[in-house]
C-alpha positions in Angstrom: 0.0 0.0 0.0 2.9 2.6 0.8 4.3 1.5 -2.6 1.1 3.1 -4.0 1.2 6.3 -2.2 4.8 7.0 -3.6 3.5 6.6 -6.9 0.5 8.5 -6.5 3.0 11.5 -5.2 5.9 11.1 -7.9 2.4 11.4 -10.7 1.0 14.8 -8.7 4.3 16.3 -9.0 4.9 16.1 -12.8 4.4 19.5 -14.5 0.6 19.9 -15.9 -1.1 17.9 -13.5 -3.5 19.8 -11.2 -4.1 19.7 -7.6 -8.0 20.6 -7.5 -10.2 18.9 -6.0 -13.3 18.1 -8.4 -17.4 17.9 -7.0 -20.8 17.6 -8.2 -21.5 20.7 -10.0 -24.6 22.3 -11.2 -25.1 22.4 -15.1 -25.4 26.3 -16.1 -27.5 27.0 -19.2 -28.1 30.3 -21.4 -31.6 31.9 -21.3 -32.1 30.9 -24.4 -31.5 27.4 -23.6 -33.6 27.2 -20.7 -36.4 28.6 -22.7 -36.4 26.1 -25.0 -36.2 23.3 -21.8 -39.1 21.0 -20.9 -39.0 19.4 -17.7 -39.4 15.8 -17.1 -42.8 16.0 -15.9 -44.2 18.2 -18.9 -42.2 15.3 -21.3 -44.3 12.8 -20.1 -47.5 14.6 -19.7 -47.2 15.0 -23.5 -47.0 11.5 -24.1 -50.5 10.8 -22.4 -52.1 12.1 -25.3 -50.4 9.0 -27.5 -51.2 6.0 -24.5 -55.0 6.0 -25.6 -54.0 2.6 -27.4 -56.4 0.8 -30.0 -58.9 3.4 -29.0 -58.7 6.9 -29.7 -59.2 9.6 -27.1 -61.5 12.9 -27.6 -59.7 16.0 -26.7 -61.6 16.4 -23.4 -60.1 12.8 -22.5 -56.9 14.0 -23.1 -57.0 17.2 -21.8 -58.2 15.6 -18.4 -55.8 12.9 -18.0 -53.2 15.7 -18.9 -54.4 17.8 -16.2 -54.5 15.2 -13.5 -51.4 14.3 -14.5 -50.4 18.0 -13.6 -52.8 18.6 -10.6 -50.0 20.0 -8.6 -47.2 20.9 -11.1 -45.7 24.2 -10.1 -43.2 26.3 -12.6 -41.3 29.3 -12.7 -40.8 30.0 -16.1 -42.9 33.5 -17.6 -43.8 33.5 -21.2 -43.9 36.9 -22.6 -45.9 36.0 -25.9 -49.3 35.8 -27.0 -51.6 32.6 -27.2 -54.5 32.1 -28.8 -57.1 29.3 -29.3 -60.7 28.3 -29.5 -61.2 25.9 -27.0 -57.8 26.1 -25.6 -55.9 22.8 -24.4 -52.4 21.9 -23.2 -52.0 20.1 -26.5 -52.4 23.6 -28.4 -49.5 25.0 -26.4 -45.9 25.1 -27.3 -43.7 24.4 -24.8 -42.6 27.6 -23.8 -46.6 28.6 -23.5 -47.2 25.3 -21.4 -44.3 26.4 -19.1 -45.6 30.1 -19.3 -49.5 28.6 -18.1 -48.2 26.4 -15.6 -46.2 29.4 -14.3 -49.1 31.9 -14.2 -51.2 28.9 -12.5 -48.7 29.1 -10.0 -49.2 32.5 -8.9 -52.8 32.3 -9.1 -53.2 29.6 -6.8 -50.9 31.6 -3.9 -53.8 34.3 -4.5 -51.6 36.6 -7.0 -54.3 37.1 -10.0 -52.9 39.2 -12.3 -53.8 39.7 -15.9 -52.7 37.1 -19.2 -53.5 35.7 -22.1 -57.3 35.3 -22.2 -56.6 31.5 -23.4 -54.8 30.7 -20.8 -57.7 31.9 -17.9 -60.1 29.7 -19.7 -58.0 26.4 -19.4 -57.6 26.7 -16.0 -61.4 27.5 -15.9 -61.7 23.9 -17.7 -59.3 22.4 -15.2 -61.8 23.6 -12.3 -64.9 22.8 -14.4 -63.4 19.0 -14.6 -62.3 18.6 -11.1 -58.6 19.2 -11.2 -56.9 20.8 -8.7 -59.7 20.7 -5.7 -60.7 18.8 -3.1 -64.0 18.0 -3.4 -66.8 19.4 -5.5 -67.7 22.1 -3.1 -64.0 23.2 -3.1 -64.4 23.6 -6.8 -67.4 25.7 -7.0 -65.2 28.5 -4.2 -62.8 28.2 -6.5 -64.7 29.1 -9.6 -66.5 31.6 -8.0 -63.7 33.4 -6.2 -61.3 33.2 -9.1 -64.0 34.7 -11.5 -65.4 37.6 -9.2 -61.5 38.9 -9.1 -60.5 37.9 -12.9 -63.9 39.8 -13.8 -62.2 43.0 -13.2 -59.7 42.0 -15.2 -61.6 41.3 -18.1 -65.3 41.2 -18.1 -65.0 38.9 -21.5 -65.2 35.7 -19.3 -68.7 36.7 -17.6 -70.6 35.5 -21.1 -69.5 31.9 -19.7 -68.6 31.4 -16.3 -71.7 33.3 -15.3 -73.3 30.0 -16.8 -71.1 27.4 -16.2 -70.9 28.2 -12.4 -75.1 27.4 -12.5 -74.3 24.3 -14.4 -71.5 23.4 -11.7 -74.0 23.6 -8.6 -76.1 21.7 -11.2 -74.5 18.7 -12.8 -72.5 18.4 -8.9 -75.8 18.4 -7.3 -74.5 21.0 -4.7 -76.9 22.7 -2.4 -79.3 24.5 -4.6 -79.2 27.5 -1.6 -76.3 28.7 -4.5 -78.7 29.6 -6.8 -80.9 31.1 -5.3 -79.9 34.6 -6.2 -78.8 33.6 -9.5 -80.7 35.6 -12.9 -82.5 32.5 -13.5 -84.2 32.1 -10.2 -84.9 36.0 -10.2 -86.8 36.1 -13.5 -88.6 32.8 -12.8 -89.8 34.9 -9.6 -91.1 37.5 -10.9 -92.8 35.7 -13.9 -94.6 33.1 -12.1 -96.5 36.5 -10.3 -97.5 37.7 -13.3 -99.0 34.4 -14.9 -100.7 34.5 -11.6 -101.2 38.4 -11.4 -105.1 37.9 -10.7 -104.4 36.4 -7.0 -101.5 38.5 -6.7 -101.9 41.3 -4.2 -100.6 45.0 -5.8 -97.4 45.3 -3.6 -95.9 42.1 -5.5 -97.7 42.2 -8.7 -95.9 46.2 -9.0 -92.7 45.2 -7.8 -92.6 41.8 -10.5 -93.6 44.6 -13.3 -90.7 46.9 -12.5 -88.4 43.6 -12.3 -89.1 42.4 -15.5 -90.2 46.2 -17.4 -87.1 47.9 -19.4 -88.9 51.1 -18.7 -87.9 52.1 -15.4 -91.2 53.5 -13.8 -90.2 54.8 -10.2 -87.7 57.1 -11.9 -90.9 58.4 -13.5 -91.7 62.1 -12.1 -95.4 61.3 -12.2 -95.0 58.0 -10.3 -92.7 60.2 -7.8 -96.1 62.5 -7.2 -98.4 59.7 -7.5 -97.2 56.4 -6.1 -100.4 55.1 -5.3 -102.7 55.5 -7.7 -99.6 54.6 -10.5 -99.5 51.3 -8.9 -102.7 50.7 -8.8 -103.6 51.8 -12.7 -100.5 49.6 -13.7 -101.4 46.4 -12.2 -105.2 47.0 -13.3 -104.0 47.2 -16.9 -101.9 44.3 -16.6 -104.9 42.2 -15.1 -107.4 43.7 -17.9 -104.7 43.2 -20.3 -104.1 39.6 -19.4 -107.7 38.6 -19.7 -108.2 40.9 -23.2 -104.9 38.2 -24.7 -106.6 35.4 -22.8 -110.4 36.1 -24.8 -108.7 37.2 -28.0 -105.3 35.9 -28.8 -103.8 32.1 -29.0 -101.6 32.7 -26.5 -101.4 34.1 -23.2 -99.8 37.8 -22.2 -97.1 36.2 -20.6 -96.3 33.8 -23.3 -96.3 36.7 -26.0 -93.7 39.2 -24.0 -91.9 36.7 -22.5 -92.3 33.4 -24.3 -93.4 29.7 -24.1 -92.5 26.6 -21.2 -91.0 23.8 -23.0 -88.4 21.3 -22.5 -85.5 20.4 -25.0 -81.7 19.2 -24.2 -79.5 20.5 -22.8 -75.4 20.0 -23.1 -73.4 20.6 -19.6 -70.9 23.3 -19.6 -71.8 24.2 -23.5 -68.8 25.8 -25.3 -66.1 24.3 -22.5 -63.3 21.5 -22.8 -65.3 18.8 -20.3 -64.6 15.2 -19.7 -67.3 14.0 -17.6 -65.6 10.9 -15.8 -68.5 8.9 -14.7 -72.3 9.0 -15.7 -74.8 11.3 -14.0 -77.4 9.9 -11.4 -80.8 10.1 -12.4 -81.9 13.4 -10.9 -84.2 16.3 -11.4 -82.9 19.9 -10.4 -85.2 22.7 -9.6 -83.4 26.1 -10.2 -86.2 28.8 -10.2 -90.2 28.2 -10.1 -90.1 27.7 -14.1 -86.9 26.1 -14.7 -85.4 23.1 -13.5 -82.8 20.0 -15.6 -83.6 16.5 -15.6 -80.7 14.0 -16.2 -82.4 10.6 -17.6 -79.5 7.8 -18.6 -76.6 10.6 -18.5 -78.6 12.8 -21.1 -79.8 16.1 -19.8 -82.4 17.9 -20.6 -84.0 21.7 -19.3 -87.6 22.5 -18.9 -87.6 26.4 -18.7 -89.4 29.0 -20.6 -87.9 29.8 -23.6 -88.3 33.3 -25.1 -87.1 36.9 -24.1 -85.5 36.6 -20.7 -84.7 39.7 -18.0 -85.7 43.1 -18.9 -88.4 42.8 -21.4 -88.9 46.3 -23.9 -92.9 44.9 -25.0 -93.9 45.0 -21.1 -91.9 48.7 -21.4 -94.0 50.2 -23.3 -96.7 49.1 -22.0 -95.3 50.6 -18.8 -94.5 53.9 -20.6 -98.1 54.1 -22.2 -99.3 54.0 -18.8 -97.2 56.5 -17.7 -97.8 58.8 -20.7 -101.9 58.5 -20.5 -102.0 58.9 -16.7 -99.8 61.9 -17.0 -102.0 63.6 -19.7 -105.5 62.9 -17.7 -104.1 64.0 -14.4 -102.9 67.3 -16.4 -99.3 66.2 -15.6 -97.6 69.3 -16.1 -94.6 67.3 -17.8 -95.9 65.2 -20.7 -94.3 62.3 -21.7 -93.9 61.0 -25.5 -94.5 57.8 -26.7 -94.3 55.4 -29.8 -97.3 54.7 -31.2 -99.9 52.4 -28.7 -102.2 50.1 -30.2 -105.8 51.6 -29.8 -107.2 48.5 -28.1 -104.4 49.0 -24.9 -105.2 52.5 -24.7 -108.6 51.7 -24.3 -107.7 49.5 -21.6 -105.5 51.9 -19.5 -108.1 54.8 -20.0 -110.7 52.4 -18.7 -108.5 51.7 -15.6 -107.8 55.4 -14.9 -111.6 56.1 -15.1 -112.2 53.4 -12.7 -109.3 54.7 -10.8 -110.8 58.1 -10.8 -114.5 57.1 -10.0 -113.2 55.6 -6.9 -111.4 58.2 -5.9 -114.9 60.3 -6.1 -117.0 58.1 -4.3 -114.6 57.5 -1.5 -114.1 61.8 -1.3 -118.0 61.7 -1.2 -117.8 59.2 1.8 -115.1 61.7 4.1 -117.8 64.7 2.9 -119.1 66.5 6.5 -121.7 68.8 6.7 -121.8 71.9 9.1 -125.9 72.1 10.0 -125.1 75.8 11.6 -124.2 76.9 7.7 -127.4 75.2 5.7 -129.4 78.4 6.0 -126.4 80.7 4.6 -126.2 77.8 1.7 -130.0 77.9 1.2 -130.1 81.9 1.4 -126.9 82.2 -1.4 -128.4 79.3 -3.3 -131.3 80.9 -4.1 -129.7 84.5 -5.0 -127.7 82.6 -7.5 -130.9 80.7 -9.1 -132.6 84.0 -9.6 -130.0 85.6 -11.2 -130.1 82.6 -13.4 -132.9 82.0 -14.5 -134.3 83.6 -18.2 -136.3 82.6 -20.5 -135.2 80.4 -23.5 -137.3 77.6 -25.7 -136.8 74.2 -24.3 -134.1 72.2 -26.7 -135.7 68.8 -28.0 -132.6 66.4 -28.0 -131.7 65.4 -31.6 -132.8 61.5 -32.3 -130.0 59.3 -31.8 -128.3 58.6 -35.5 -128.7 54.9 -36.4 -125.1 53.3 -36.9 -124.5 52.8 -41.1 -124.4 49.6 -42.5 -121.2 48.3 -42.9 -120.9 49.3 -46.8 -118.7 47.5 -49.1 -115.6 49.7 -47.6 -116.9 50.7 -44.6 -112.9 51.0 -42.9 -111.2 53.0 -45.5 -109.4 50.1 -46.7 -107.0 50.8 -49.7 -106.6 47.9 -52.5 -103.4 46.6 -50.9 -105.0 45.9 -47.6 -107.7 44.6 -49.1 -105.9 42.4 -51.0 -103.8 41.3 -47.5 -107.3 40.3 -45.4 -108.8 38.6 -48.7 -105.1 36.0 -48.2 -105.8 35.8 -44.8 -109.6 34.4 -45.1 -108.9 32.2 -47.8 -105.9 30.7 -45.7 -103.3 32.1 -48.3 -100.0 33.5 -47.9 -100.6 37.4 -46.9 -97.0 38.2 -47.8 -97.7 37.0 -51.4 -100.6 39.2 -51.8 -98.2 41.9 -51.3 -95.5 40.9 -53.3 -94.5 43.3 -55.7 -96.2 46.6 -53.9 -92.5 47.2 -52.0 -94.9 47.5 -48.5 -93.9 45.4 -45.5 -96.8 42.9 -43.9 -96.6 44.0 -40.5 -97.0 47.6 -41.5 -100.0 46.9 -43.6 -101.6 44.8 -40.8 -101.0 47.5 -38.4 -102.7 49.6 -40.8 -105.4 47.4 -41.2 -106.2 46.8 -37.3 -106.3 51.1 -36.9 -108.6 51.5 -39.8 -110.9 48.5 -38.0 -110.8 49.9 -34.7 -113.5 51.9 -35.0 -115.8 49.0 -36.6 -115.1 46.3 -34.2 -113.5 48.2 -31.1 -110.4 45.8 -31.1 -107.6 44.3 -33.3 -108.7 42.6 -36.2 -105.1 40.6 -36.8 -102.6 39.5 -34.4 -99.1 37.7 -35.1 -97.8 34.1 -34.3 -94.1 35.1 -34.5 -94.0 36.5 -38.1 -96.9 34.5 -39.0 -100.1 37.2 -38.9 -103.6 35.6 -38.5 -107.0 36.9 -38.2 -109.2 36.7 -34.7 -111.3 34.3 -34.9 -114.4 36.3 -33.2 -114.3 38.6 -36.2 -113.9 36.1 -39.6 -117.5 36.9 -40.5 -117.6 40.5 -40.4 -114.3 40.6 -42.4 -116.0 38.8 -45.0 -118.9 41.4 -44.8 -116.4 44.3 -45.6 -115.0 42.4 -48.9 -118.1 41.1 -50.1 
C-alpha cells in the first residue's frame, strides 16, 4: 500500500497535473436554452395524449388525463408571448406557453391574479370545471366563483360563460341549490310566475314583478314620484285587464307573448367548455327557479324552462310607458311624456283603468264629505240668490234623435286595394306576404294599418301575429268577409 502512495505523489508532481479537488457541480445554461427546456414531468404529460392505445381519445379525455397528471405541477418559467385558441388545451401549447400557463397557474393559486393571455384563464377554468386541482366538489365551486369575481375586473369577457357554467357546476355536482338562489334564472322565474298569476296576486308584489321584468324604469318616473299610489294601482289594473283581453282574443297568453313559451329540450353541460365528464350522472331532477329546473335521464340532460325573451323585457316597457304617458296627460301632468305609437285597443284598456281609478277616488271623497248644520241656511239663502240671477227665458231644446249606426258598406274602414288584397289572403288561408308581393310594403306595417282602420268597426284588433306569422281573430272572420263582399 505505501508503494502506491509514492507513486501516486511522484504522478502529482509532474508538471501539468492539477491539484484541484473536483465535485458535483450544477449544469449552467443560457436563457435561451432554458427557454427552449421541458421538464421531465411536462415530457411525459405530452406522451399521455399517444397512450390511448387501440382506442382513440376525444380532446376532453386528453385534456383531463393531462391535467391530473399535472394537478399540482408548479413552474417558474414567464412566457412573454401571445396565445390564442378556441377551446384552448395543453396540447395547443408550445412548450414555452405550457411552461408560461403552468407558471401563471402558479401564482394564481398563492392568490396573485394578475392579468394574461385570455386562453390561458379559460383552461384553467376547464381544469376547475373538470375537477382538477380541488378537493372535493364544493372546493371547486369556491374556486370558480372566487377566481371569477376577481379575474372579472380584469376582463369582463369571461362573464358571457362562467356566469353559466358556475349554475351548471352547482347543477350537474348536485350542490346545495341554496347557491342559486340569487342567480338571474331564479330571479326572473320569480317574478314571472306572479305575473301568470297576477289575478291572485296582491298590488305590492304584482308592482314590484312589473318593475323587475319592465325595461322602462317606472319609479324614476316624475309622475309616479307625485303619485305612487294611484300609478301602482292603474298599472297592475292594466296588466290584469290586459291579461284577460290576450286570454279572450289571442292564442296565446300575455305572458307567453312578452316573455315566451315553457317547454323542455336538451341541454349539453358546460356548453362551449373543454369537459370530460368521468362517470355517468345519477338520475336526478334539479329545480333552479319556479319555471326552470334540468332533468338527467340515462346521462342525457335535458332543461324544462321558458324559452323566449328573458330579464328586462322592452314589450312590457311600453306598455309601462303608455301607462305613464296616458295617466300623466289625464291628471294634467304638467310634464308630458312622448311615446311610440300604442295600439288603440291597450289605450282603451289603461283609459278604462284610470276612469275606474278616478271614480273611486270620487266616491270615496263623497264618503269623508261633513256637513256643518249651523251653515245650511247661509247655503240655502246664497243658493237661491244665485238661481234668480239665473234664470231667463229660452225655448226648451228637444234632444236630436239618436243617428242609427251605417251599415257596414262595401268599404266601410277605408281600406285601400293593398289591404284589401292582405285580409282577402288571410280568409282564404293564403299566404298574406304573397298578396303583397311586388307593392315594395312590408306585412306588419300593412296589418298595423289594417287593425287602426278597424278599430272603430269592431273596437279591437282585427289581426294579431304568431311570431312573423299574422292571422285573423277568430271572433271577427265573419264581419271581415262582410267588408270584402
Amino acid at each position: 500500500m505505501g508503494d502506491v502512495h509514492e507513486l501516486i505523489s511522484k504522478v502529482m508532481e509532474q508538471p501539468g497535473i492539477s491539484t484541484r479537488v473536483y465535485r458535483d457541480e450544477p449544469i449552467l445554461r443560457t436563457a435561451a436554452q432554458m427557454n427552449n427546456y421541458l421538464p421531465e414531468k411536462c415530457r411525459r404529460m405530452r406522451k399521455l395524449a399517444f397512450q390511448g392505445g387501440t382506442r382513440s381519445m376525444t380532446s376532453a379525455e386528453i385534456f383531463y388525463k393531462q391535467g391530473k397528471f399535472m394537478e399540482d405541477y408548479e413552474d417558474d418559467c414567464p412566457y412573454r408571448g401571445t396565445f390564442f385558441r378556441y377551446y384552448p388545451t395543453y396540447e395547443s401549447m408550445s412548450d414555452s406557453q405550457l411552461r408560461g400557463y403552468f407558471t401563471w397557474r402558479t401564482q394564481v393559486r398563492q392568490g396573485n391574479v394578475e392579468q394574461t393571455e385570455l386562453s390561458f384563464v379559460y383552461v384553467y377554468i376547464y381544469e376547475l370545471l373538470n375537477g382538477i386541482g380541488v378537493a372535493d366538489a364544493l372546493d371547486g365551486y369556491q374556486k370558480l366563483l372566487g377566481f371569477y369575481e376577481k379575474y372579472s375586473k380584469i376582463d369582463m369577457q369571461i362573464n358571457r360563460y362562467v356566469e353559466l357554467w358556475l349554475r351548471d357546476y352547482v347543477i350537474y355536482y348536485d350542490l346545495d341549490p341554496s347557491l342559486l338562489s340569487r342567480s338571474d334564472d331564479a330571479t326572473f322565474d320569480e317574478s314571472l310566475s306572479v305575473l301568470m298569476d297576477a289575478d291572485v296576486q296582491e298590488d305590492d308584489k304584482l308592482f314590484d314583478a312589473l318593475c323587475a321584468l319592465s325595461s322602462y324604469q317606472l319609479q324614476r318616473s316624475r309622475f309616479y314620484r307625485e303619485q305612487p299610489e294611484a300609478t301602482r294601482e292603474v298599472l297592475c289594473a292594466v296588466f290584469r285587464a290586459l291579461s284577460a283581453y290576450y286570454a279572450k282574443h289571442r292564442r296565446y297568453s300575455l305572458c307567453e307573448a312578452y316573455f315566451g313559451r315553457r317547454f323542455t329540450t336538451p341541454y349539453t353541460m358546460f356548453y362551449s367548455a373543454i369537459f370530460y365528464p368521468q362517470s355517468m350522472s345519477a338520475d336526478r331532477t334539479y329545480a333552479v327557479g319556479a319555471l326552470t329546473s334540468f332533468t338527467c335521464e340515462n346521462g342525457r340532460w335535458s332543461c324544462t324552462r321558458v324559452w323566449g325573451k328573458r330579464g328586462k323585457n322592452t314589450e312590457l316597457g311600453a306598455m309601462t310607458r303608455a301607462v305613464d304617458a296616458i295617466m300623466r296627460e289625464t291628471f294634467l301632468f304638467p310634464y308630458s311624456l312622448k311615446t311610440n305609437s300604442v295600439p288603440k285597443y291597450l289605450q282603451k284598456i289603461i283609459q278604462d283603468c284610470i276612469d275606474s281609478l278616478r271614480r273611486a277616488q270620487n266616491e270615496r271623497a263623497v264618503r269623508e264629505v261633513r256637513i256643518n248644520l249651523s251653515k245650511l241656511q247661509e247655503i240655502r239663502d246664497a243658493a237661491e240668490i244665485t238661481r234668480e240671477k239665473l234664470i231667463v227665458d229660452e225655448p226648451e231644446e228637444q234632444e236630436p234623435p239618436p243617428e242609427a249606426l251605417p251599415e257596414p258598406s262595401e268599404n266601410a274602414a277605408g281600406l285601400d286595394d293593398d289591404e284589401r288584397a292582405v285580409l282577402s289572403a288571410l280568409l282564404c288561408g293564403e299566404s298574406a306576404q304573397t298578396a303583397l308581393s311586388g307593392t315594395g310594403k312590408l306585412l306588419s306595417v300593412v296589418a298595423e294599418s289594417i287593425n287602426e282602420k278597424c278599430f272603430d268597426l269592431f273596437d279591437d284588433t282585427v289581426i294579431a301575429f304568431d311570431g312573423d306569422t299574422p292571422y285573423l281573430i277568430e271572433d271577427y272572420e265573419e264581419e271581415l268577409r262582410g267588408l270584402l263582399s
